[in-house]
N, C-alpha and C positions, 0 to 999 in steps of 0.2 A: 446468739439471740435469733439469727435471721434462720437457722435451721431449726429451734425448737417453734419459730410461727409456721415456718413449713409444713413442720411434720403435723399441726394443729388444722391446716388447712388440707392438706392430704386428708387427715381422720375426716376431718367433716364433709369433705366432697363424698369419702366412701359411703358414712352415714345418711347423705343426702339421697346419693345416687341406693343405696341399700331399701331405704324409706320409700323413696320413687317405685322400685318395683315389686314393691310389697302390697302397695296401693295398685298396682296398675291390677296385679295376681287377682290382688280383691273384687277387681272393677269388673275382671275376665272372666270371673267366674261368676258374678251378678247377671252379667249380659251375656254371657255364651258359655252355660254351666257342662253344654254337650263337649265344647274341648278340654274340659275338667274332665269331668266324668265319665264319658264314653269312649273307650280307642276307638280308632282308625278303623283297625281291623281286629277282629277275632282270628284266632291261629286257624287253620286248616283252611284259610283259601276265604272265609267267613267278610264283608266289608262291609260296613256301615253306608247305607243307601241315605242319601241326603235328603232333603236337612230332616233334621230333627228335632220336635216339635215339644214345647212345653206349654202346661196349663198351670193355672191357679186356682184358685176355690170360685172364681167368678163364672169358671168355663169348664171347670173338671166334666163336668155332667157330659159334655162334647163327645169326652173320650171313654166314660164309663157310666154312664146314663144308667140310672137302679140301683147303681152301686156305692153313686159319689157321697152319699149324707152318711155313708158309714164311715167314712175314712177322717170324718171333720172332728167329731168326738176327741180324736186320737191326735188333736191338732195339726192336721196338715197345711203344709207352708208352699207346695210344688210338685209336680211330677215334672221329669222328663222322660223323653221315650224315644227310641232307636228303633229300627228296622235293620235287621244284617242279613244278607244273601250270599249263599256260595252258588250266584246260578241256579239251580235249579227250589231249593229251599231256602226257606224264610226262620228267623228268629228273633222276634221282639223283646226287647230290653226296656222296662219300666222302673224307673227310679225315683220312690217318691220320699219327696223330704218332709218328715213328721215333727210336732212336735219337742219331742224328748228322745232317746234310747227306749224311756219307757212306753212310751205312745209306739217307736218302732217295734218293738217286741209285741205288743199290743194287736198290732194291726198285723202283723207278720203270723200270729197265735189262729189270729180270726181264722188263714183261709189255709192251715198249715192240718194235714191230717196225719191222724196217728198210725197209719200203716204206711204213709210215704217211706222210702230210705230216709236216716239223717244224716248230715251233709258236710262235716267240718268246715266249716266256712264262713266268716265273718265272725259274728256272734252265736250263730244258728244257723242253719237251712236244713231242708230236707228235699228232695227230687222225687218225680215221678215220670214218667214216660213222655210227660207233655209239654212239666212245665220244671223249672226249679226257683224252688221261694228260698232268701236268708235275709237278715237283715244286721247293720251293723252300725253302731253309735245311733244317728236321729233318723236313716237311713230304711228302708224295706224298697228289698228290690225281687222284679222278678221277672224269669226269663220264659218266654212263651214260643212251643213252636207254633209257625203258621205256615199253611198248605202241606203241612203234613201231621199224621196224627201220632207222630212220635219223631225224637232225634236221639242218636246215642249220646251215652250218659258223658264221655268223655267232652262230648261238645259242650254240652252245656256247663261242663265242669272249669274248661278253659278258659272258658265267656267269660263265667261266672269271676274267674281269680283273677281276669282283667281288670274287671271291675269291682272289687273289692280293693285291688290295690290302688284302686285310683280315689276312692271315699275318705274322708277323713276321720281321726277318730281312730280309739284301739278296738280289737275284738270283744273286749269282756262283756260280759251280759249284765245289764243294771243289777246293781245290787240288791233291789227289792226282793225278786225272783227267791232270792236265800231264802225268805221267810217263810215261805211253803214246800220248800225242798225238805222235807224232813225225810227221817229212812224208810217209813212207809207211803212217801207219795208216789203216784205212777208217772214212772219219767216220759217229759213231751207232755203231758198231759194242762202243765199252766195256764194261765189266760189271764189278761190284765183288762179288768173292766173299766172304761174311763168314768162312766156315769151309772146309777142304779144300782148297781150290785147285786144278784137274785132279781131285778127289776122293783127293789126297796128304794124310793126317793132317799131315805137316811143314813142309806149304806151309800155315799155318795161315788166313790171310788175305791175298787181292791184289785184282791188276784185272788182267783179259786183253782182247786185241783182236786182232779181224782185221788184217794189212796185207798187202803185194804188193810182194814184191821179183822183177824180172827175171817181170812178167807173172804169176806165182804168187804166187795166194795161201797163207799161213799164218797164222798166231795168236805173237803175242807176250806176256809174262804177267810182272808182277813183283811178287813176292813181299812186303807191308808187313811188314819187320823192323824191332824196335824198335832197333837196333842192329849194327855193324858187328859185333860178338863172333855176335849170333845169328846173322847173315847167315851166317856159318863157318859155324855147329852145321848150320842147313837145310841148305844146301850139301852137308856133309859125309851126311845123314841122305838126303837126293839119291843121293848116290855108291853108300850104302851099299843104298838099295834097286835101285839098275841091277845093281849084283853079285850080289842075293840072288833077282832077277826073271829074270836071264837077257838083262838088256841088256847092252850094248857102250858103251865110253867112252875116249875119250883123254884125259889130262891136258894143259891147255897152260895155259900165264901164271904159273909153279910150282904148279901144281896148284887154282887160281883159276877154271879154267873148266874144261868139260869138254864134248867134241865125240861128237856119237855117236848110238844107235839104243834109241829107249823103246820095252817092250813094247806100251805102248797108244796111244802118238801119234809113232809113227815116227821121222824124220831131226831131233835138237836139238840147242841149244848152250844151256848155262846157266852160271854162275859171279856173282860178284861185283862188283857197280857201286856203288860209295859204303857206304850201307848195308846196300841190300837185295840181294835174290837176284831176277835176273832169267833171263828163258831164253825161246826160241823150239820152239817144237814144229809139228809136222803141214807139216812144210817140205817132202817129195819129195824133198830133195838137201843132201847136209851141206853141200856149197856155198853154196847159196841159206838154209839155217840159221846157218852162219857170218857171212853179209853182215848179213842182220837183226841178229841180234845187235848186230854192231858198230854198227850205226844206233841200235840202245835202249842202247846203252852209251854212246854220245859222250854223245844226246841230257841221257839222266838227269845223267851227270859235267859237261855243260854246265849243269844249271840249279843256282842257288842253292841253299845248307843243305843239298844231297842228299849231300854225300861225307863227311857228320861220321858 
């Protein structure tokens, strides 16, 4: 008996003491996220210049003044930021906490261009000579040289897997992303818009992308509705602004899609797929608008959970 309270007492002090510094981990990383998140040092001689400094949405403006009402959309919760010197060169580590994955990926799209390298790394990254952007689970990060107008790629590659391994969260990219990968979209090309959509109040939030159908290109877009009911409302708030703008529209599928001419992006096709509200625009030919389409529409009706 006196060895089975024993052994009860043993488990619980581990549990205790297990508990204790789980909390303490939690506490460490609320108050001092740079020993979380930042190493010591970057490999090649590389050290983090003290201290290092974080903002919130009260004081972002501080450290990125013109820039900061872009990143709040996308739900930003923090940045932190590092300085690393090897002596004679500088590299700036910006680590900002968004949102969602999807907000990271979001904000990560904004400043991510389509002839950078891309970058296996996190979820995404791509590099240029200057800087290197990736981002990973609620995470976008990005490494900037400074006093000089370039660092070899290796540098920044190293930095970069420091800090990656230190983020929490896996690599995979939100699952939304699927819904516009179809086999004619142009890779890199996504963006996740948190509000407006095309700059449509009704479109409230999506993701658009480049594709090429028949050698042209266009833009494809689908609209995140929390539901099949909203999908109608957007739709129907679609229709009602082509009427009141001086577009053109056919109804087809009973009144489920609608073909035709937007004032501000030309030849579309938009309607109803599962839940959400999808559409093609800036197509040059309701033809070449129609085809697309039906390609974002198998695709979406083809993937799982998307038709509830």
């Amino acid at each position: 008996m006196v060895a089975k309270d024993s052994y009860v007492i043993r488990c619980s002090f581990v549990c205790l003491v297990t508990a204790a510094f789980c909390l303490c981990a939690s506490f460490a990383f609320a108050e001092q996220p740079e020993r979380v998140l930042l190493p010591a040092a970057c490999p090649d001689g590389w050290k983090l210049e003290p201290p290092a400094s974080t903002y919130s949405k009260d004081n972002l403006f501080d450290y990125i003044n013109g820039e900061a009402e872009l990143y709040f959309p996308f739900g930003f919760r923090q940045l932190l930021t590092g300085r690393y010197s090897d002596g004679r060169r500088e590299l700036v580590v910006d680590v900002y906490e968004m949102g969602s994955p999807l907000d990271a990926f979001g904000i990560y799209a904004n400043y991510r261009r389509r002839d950078d390298a891309p970058i296996p790394i996190g979820a995404g990254g791509s590099l240029s000579s200057s800087q290197m952007l990736f981002f990973k689970e609620r995470f976008y990060i990005r490494l900037q040289a400074s006093g000089a107008s370039e660092l070899p790629e290796e540098t920044f590659k190293r930095c970069a897997d420091q800090v990656a391994n230190r983020l929490p969260g896996s690599n995979v990219q939100p699952s939304e992303l699927a819904l516009v990968q179809t086999a004619v979209h142009v890779p890199r090309s996504e963006r996740y818009i948190p509000q407006s959509l095309l700059g449509y109040s009704f479109f409230r939030r999506g993701l658009i992308s480049d594709a090429t159908v028949n050698n042209a290109e266009m833009q494809m877009f689908v609209v995140l509705d929390a539901s099949r009911a909203d999908a109608e409302r957007t739709l129907q708030s679609y229709k009602d602004y082509l009427k009141q703008s001086g577009g053109t529209f056919t109804l087809l599928r009973n009144g489920e899609m609608v073909s035709g001419e937007d004032p501000l992006y030309g030849d579309i096709a938009a309607g109803l797929s599962g839940r959400y509200t999808i559409g093609v625009i800036r197509a040059k030919s309701r033809e070449n608008a129609l085809k697309l389409y039906e390609i974002l529409d198998k695709h979406i009706r083809g993937m799982k959970d998307q038709s509830n």
